[in-house]
C-alpha positions as CSV (number, residue, x, y, z in Angstrom):
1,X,-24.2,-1.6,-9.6
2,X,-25.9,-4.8,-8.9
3,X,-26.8,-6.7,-12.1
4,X,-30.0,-8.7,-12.1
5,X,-29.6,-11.9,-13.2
6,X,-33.0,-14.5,-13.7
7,X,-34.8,-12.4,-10.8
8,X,-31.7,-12.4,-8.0
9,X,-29.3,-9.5,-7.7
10,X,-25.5,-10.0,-8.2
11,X,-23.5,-7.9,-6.7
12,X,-19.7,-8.0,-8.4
13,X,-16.7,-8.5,-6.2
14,X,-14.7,-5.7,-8.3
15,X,-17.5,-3.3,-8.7
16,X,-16.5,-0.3,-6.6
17,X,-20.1,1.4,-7.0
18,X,-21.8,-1.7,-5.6
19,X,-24.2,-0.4,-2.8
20,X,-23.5,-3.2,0.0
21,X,-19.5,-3.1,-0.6
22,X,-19.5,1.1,-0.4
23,X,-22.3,0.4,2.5
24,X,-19.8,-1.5,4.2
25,X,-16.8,0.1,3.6
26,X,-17.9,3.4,4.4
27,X,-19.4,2.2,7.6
28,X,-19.3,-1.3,8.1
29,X,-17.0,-1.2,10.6
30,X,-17.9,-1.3,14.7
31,X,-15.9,1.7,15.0
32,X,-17.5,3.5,12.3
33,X,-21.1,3.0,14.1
34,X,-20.1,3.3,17.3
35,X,-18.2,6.9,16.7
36,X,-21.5,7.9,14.8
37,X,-23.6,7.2,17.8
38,X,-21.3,8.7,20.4
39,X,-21.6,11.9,17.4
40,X,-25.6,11.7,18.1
41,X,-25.7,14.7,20.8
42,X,-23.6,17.1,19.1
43,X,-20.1,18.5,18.8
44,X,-17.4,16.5,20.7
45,X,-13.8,16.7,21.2
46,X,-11.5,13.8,20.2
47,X,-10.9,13.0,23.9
48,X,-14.5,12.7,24.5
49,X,-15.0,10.9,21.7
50,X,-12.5,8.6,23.5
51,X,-13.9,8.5,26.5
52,X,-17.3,7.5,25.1
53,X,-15.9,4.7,22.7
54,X,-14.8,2.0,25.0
55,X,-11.9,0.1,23.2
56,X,-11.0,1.7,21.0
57,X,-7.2,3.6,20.6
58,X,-6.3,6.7,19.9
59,X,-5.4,5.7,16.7
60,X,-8.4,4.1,15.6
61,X,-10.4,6.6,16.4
62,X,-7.9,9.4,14.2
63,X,-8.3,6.9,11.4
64,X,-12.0,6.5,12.1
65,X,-12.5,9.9,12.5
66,X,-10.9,10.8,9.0
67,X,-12.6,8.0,7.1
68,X,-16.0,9.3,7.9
69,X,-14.9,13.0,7.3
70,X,-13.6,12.1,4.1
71,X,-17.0,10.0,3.0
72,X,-19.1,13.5,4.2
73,X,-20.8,12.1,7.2
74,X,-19.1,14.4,10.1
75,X,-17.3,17.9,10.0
76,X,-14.1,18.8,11.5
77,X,-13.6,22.2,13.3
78,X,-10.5,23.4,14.2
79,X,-10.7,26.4,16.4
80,X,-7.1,28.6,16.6
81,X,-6.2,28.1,20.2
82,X,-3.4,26.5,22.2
83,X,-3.7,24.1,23.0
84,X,-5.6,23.0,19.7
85,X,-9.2,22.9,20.1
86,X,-10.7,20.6,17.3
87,X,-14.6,19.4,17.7
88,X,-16.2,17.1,15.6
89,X,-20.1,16.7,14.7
90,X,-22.4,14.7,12.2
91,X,-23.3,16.4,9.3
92,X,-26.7,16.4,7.6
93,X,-25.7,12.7,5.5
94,X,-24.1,12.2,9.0
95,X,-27.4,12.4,10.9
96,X,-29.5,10.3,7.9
97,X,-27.3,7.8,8.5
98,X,-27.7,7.9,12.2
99,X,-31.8,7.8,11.7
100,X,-31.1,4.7,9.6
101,X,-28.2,2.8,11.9
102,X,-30.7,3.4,14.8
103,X,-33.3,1.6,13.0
104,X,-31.1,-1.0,12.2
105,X,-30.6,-1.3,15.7
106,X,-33.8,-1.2,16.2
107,X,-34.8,-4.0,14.6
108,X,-31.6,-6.2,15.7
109,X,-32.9,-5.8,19.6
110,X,-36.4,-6.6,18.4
111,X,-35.2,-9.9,17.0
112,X,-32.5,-10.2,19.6
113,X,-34.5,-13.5,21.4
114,X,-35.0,-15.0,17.9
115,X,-31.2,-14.3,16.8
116,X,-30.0,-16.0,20.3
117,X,-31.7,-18.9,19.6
118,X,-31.0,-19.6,16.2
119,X,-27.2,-19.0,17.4
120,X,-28.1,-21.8,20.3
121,X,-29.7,-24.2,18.1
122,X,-26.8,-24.0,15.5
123,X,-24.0,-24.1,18.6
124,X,-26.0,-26.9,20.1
125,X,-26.2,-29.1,16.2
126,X,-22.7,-28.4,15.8
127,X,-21.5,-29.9,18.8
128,X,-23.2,-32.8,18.2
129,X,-21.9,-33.4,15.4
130,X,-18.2,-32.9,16.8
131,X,-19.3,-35.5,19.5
132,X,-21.5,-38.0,17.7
C-alpha cells in the first residue's frame, strides 16, 4: 500500500499491493483496454475479437485474453463442438471496469484540445532549444 509520507503518497517500487502498479499491470496495457472495449456488447469469439482489435496478433490477444481471465475481469466458455467453439465475455468486475475505462476516456477526449497543445507547446520549446 501507499505510505503517506509529510502529506504526499509514496507508492513503493517493490510493493506488489500498491494500487497504481496492480492498476497498471492488470490493465495498463493498450491491449488490455482495447480487448475490454471490443468485450462491451457481449460474448465474442477469439476471431472476432481479432477482427475488432486492429493490430494486434493472434498471440497477443491469447496472452491478453488469459491475463484478464486470470485477474477475474472476463469468463471463458468453451462449448464441446468441433471445431472448438470458445466465447469470451466481461464479467461483473469486467464490466465495472469498463464503466470506469469509459470514463477515463471520457475525460481524456474532453481535455483532448488542452492535451494537444500542451504536447505543441512542449514540441515547439524543445526544438528551440535543439536549434538555438
Amino acid at each position: 500500500m501507499p505510505e503517506k509520507n509529510n502529506q504526499q503518497t509514496v507508492f513503493l517500487y517493490d510493493d506488489p499491493d500498491c494500487p497504481i502498479r496492480r492498476l497498471a499491470s492488470e490493465v495498463g496495457s493498450k491491449w488490455q483496454m482495447l480487448t475490454v472495449f471490443a468485450l462491451a456488447c457481449g460474448p465474442v469469439r477469439h476471431n472476432q475479437l481479432l477482427d475488432r482489435i486492429e493490430g494486434i496478433s493472434p498471440k497477443m490477444l491469447s496472452s491478453t485474453l488469459k491475463s484478464l481471465q486470470r485477474d477475474g475481469f472476463i469468463n471463458r466458455i468453451a462449448y464441446p463442438a468441433v471445431p472448438p467453439h470458445v466465447e469470451y465475455s466481461l464479467t461483473e468486475m469486467g464490466k465495472g471496469l469498463l464503466h470506469h475505462l469509459n470514463n477515463l476516456v471520457q475525460w481524456n477526449y474532453n481535455h483532448l484540445d488542452e492535451i494537444k497543445a500542451a504536447q505543441e507547446t512542449f514540441d515547439m520549446e524543445k526544438n528551440k532549444i535543439r536549434i538555438g
